[in-house]
C-alpha positions as CSV (number, residue, x, y, z in Angstrom):
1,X,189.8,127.8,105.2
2,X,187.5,130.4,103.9
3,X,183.2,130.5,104.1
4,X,181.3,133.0,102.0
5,X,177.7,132.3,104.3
6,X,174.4,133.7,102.8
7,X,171.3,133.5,104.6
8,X,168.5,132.0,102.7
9,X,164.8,131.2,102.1
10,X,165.8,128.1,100.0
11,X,168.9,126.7,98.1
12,X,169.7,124.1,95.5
13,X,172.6,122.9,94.0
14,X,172.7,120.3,91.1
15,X,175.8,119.2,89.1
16,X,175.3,120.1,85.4
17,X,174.1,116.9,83.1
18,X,171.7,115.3,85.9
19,X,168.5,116.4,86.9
20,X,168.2,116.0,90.3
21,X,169.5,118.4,92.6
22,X,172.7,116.9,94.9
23,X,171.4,118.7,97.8
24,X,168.5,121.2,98.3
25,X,167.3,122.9,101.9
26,X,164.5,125.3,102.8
27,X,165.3,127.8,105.2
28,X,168.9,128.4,106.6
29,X,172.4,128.7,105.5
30,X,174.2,128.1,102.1
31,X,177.8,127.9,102.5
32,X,180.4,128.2,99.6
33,X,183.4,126.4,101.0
34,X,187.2,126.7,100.3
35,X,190.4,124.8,101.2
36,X,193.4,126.5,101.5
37,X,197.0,125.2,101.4
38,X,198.3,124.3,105.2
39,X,194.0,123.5,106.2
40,X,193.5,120.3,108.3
41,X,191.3,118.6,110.2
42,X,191.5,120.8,113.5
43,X,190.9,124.0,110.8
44,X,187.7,122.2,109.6
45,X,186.4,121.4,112.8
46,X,186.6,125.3,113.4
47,X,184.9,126.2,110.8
48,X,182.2,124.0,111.1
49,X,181.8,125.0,115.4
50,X,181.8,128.8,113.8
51,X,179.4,128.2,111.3
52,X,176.8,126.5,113.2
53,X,177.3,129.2,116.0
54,X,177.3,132.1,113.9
55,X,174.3,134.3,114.4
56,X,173.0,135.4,111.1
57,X,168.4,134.5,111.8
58,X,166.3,137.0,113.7
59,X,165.1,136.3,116.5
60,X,162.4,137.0,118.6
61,X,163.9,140.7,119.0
62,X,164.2,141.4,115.3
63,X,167.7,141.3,116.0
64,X,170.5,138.6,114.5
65,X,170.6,136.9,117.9
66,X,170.0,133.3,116.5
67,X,172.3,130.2,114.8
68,X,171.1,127.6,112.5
69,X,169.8,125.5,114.6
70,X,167.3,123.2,113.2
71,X,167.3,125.1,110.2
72,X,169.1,123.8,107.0
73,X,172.9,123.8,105.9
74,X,173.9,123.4,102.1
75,X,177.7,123.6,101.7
76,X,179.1,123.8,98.3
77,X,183.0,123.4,98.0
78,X,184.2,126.6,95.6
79,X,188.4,126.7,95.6
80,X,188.1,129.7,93.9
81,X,187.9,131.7,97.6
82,X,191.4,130.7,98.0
83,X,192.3,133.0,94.8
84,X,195.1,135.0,94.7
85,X,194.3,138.4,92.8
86,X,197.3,140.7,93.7
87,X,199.5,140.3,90.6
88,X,197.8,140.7,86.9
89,X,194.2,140.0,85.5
90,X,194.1,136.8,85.9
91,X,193.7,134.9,89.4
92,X,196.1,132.2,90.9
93,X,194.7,129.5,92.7
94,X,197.7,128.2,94.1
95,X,196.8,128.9,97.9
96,X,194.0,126.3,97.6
97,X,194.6,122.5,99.2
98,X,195.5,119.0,96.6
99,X,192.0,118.1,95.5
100,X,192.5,114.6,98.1
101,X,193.0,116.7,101.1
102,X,190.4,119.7,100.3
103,X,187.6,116.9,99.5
104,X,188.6,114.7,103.1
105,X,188.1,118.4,104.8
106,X,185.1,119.4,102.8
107,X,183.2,116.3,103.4
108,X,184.3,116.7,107.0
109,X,183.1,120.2,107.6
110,X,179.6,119.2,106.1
111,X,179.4,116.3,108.0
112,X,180.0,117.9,111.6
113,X,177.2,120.1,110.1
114,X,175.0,117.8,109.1
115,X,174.7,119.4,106.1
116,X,173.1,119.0,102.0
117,X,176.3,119.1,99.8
118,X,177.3,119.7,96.6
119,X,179.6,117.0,95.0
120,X,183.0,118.1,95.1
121,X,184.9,118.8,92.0
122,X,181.6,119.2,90.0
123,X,180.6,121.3,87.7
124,X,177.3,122.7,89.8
125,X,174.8,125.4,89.4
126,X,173.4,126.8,91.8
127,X,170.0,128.5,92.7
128,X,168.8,130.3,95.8
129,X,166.7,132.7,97.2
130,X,168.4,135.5,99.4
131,X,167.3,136.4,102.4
132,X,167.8,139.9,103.6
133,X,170.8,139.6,101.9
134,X,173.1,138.6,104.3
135,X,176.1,137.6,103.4
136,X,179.0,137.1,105.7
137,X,182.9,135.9,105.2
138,X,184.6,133.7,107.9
139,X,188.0,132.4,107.9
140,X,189.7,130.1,109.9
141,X,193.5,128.5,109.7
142,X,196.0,131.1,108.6
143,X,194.3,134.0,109.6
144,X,191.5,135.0,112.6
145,X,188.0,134.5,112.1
């Protein structure tokens, strides 16, 4: 399971076609999520202990000493982090999860959160403000984090 984390001063996402956003937080963490092949539900409930533990606010030392906390959590589901980009132009996706199993550990991950989601599947945009930037990569499953 992979986690592209950006820090942010607010985040929205909203399927394409409806007007309302799906799930929208001020301050805190916006998590792009993906599935891999081989993920379950022990690998989720990693991720989502390394996410909400993961250090990424300043605190009252101007250092990144702080976690989420009561700040907010949006995850998005994106199986494009599981592509594959070593052969050709073009990437393979086959190292992400079936659809069934990746949505079951998506839905799991932001509920151990507590989190705003996007809807699985969708076809989403996306709007944010970036704060610093800080952006940070975790994985968990088939290799360290």
């Amino acid at each position: 399971m992979k986690a592209v984390v950006q820090r942010v001063e607010r985040a929205a996402v909203r399927v394409v076609g409806e007007a309302e956003p799906t799930g929208a937080i001020d301050a805190g963490m916006l998590v792009l999520l993906g599935v891999a092949k081989g993920d379950d539900e022990a690998v989720a409930r990693r991720m989502a202990e390394r996410l909400r533990g993961l250090r990424i606010f300043q605190g009252d030392d101007g250092r990144m000493s702080e976690a989420v906390g009561e700040r907010g959590i949006l995850v998005v589901s994106n199986f494009t982090l599981c592509a594959d980009t070593r052969k050709g132009r073009r990437p393979s996706f086959t190292g992400a999860a079936e659809p069934a199993l990746a949505e079951a550990l998506y839905e799991l991950v932001a509920a151990e959160l507590g989190a705003e989601r996007g809807r699985f599947g969708g076809d989403m945009r996306i709007e944010l403000v970036a704060d610093g930037p800080v952006t940070i990569e975790l994985e968990v499953g088939g290799r360290p984090a």
